[in-house]
C-alpha positions, 0 to 999 in steps of 0.5 A, a space after each residue: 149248907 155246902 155240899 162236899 164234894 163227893 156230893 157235887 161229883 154224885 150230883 154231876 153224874 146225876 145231872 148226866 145221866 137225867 139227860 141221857 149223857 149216860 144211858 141205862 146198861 151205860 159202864 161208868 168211868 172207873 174210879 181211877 179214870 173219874 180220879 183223873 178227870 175230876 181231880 178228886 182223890 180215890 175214896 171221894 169218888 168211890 163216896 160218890 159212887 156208892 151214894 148214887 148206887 144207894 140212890 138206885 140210880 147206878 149198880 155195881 157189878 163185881 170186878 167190872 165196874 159201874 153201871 147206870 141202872 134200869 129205869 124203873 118205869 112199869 110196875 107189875 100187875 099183881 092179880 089177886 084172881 089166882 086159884 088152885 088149879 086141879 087139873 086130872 089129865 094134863 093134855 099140853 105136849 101136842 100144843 107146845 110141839 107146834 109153837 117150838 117148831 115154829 121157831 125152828 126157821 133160822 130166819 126167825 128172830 128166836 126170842 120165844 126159845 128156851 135156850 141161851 144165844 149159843 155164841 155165848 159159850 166158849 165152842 173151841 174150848 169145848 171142841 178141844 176138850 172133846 177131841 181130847 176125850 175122844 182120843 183117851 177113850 178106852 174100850 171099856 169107858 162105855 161100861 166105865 161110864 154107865 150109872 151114876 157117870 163119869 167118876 171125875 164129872 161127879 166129883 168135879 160137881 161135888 166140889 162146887 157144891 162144897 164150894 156152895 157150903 153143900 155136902 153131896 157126896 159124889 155117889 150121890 150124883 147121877 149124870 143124865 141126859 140133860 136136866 130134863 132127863 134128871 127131872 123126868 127120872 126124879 118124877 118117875 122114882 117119887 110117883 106112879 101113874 095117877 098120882 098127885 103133883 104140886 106145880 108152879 103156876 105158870 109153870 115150865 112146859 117142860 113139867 107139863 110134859 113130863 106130868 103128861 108122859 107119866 099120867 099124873 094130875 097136877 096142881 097148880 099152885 099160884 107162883 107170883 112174879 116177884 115172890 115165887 110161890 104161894 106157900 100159904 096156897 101149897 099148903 091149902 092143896 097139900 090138905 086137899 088132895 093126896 099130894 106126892 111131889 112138889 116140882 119147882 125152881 127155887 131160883 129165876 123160875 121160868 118163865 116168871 124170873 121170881 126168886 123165893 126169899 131165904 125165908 120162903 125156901 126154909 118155910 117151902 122145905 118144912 112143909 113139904 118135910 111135914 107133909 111127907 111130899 117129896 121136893 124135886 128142885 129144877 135149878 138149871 139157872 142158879 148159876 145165871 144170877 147178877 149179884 155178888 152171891 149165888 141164890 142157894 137152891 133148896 137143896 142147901 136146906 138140913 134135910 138135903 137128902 130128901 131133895 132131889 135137886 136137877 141141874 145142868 150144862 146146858 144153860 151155863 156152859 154146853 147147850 149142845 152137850 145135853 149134860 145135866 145131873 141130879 143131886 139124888 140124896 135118897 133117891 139115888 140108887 133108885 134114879 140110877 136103876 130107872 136110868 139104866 131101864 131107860 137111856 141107859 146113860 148120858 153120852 160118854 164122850 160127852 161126859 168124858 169132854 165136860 170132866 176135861 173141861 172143868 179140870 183144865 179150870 177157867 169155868 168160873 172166869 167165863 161164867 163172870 163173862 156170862 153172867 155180865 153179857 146176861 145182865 146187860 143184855 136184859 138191861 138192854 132188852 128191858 130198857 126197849 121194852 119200856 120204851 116201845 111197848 104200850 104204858 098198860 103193858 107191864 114187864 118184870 126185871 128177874 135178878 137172874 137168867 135170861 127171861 122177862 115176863 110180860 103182860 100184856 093186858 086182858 084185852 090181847 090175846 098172845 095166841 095172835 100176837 105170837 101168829 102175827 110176830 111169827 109171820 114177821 118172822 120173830 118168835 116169842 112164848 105166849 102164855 097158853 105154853 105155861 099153864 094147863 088152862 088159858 090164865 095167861 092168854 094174855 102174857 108172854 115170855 121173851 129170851 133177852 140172852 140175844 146180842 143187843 143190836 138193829 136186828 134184835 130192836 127191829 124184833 122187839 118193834 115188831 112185837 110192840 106195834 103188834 100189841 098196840 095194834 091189838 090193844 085198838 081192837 
């Protein structure tokens, strides 16, 4: 039987893309360009298209075209190992101090860090939109500014959440310094020294940090690196010890890059509802997804006022800026007392530069820009790494943020690759950063928001060849 022509034409990008005519992260002709060439009309190209895109083969990215897909080359190693961890004193903070500053040196190629390739963000936009703050500042704003923040920021972040189909009245936000700040004072207004706290596992050292700060005990909850966490686990732990908190991200965890599953997400908020625990959802990457719809955090569940959801700029927008909020529901007049007994607020010109800035509008044109410079450049990074690493290393590919997971087997030690990488001046997280025991001695999370480029290869050639040559040992 004949094939239609929209098939010959899936069959010939096919062909070219099988030998390497187009590589994976590789835009495609648009539609009217493969018109012209092919002489085809309009609705047999976008056919051909979308068969190939139904095949996997190529993606489509929302107003900027198609692209060739990753290869899907390495499946991921599930360990059916997992436990609960209890652990009664968290001792993590001085461990961690010591890899941060070791990827401080700007010589260093910092693919350990937790933070976005600066240059992606629009610096003299900001800069004019603080100047202009600092101009308009009254004598009073100081005052003006203290908890919950500036009235207009509050307001501008409530209506993207509308946007979202989310009611969270302005009054129930509260600015703060940064998410870290937003999440340590949700820990702080839900538990006292000693208390009980649900984690992911491996989780965000930030988290272990903060657990450690207060004297809390943490249970850590086996997080798997495709669903998230394990419900069936969290609800074992809820009837074991006297839980007070759960503290997760819904969306592109880090370091994992997992998102759970609407249904997850509505299983996740009725237990900890029947538990009477309350949810502090770290959401600081929901903006950073690669699909045509941002993954809904938990806080869009019916019982949103119990959830204490934790955002801010500083992935998305300002990482200089230390802006960040909690969406506190109940919790709010309580957040807003234990800030002002603490920072007392987030800086004022700051608040006052990032409320300009939103309402000159053009947030959403750069984060499209953002989120299409993130994908290709973890394509980019992913294809590398499949590539050069070792076939028994395996790597996830989050929908999301600008992480990839990697294990590099039971055999390495990511302690010593990490030394060894450093001393080569690249940086990478090892595994003992995520977790309170040494689970993941042998994986590492590496920063793929860096321009794809000679430099940033040499890096990831780097790594590989230190892996290889701790696999012989």
């Amino acid at each position: 039987m004949a094939l239609s022509r929209y098939e010959n034409l899936a069959q010939t990008l096919r062909r070219q893309i099988d030998s390497q005519v187009w590589l994976p992260g590789d835009k495609l002709p648009s539609l009217r360009d493969s018109c012209k060439q092919s002489g085809l009309s309009l609705m047999t190209v976008l056919q051909a298209y979308q068969l190939l895109e139904s095949q996997g083969v190529i993606v489509a990215r929302p107003q900027s075209g198609y692209y060739v897909a990753p290869r899907k080359v390495r499946e991921l190693n599930r360990r059916a190992n997992q436990t609960l961890h209890a652990a009664e004193q968290v001792d993590v903070n001085d461990a961690i101090f010591d890899i941060l500053k070791g990827g401080q040196d700007p010589s260093v190629v910092p693919l350990g860090s937790a933070f976005p390739d600066p240059t992606l963000f629009p610096q003299p936009r900001l800069a004019r939109s603080l100047a202009s703050a600092v101009r308009r500042m009254s004598p009073h704003s100081a005052m003006a500014n203290l908890p919950p923040g500036n009235e207009e920021l509050r307001r501008n972040i409530a209506q993207r959440y509308a946007q979202n189909g989310m009611e969270v009245p302005p009054d129930e936000i509260v600015i703060t310094s940064g998410a870290m700040e937003s999440l340590g004072l949700s820990l702080q207004a839900v538990t006292e020294p000693g208390d009980w706290v649900a984690i992911e596992s491996p989780a965000f050292y930030g988290v272990l940090q903060a657990i450690e700060r207060r004297k809390l005990k943490a249970v850590a909850i086996p997080t798997d690196v495709r669903t998230g966490m394990d419900l069936d686990a969290l609800e074992q732990a809820l009837e074991t010890y006297p839980i007070k908190a759960c503290w997760l991200m819904s969306n592109f965890q880090n370091p994992l890059g997992c998102t759970l599953s609407v249904e997850k997400k509505a299983r996740l908020v009725a237990i900890l509802q029947a538990h009477g625990v309350a949810l502090i959802e770290d959401d600081v990457y929901g903006e950073l997804y690669f699909g045509g719809e941002r993954p809904m955090p938990l806080k869009a569940s019916e019982n949103r006022s119990e959830i204490l959801h934790c955002s801010s700029f500083s992935k998305c927008l300002a990482p200089g800026f230390r802006v960040g909020w909690v969406a506190a529901g109940a919790y709010a007049a309580r957040i807003q007392r234990l800030q002002l007994m603490s920072t007392l607020s987030a800086s004022v010109p700051v608040q006052l530069a990032l409320a300009d800035y939103m309402q000159q509008g053009g947030y959403d044109t750069h984060l499209r820009r953002l989120r299409r410079q993130l994908e290709q450049r973890q394509m980019a990074m992913f294809n590398a790494i499949t590539e050069t690493f070792p076939p028994s290393v395996s790597v996830n590919q989050p929908q999301g943020g600008y992480f990839l997971w990697l294990d590099l087997g039971e055999k390495v030690d990511a302690a010593k690759v990490y030394q060894r990488a450093l001393a080569q001046g690249v940086s990478i997280a090892p595994g003992t950063m995520f977790a309170v025991d040494d689970r993941y001695r042998h994986c590492i999370r590496i920063n793929t928001s860096f321009e794809w480029g000679p430099h940033t290869a040499r890096a990831i050639q780097i790594i590989a060849n230190i892996v290889a040559d701790e696999l012989k040992h």
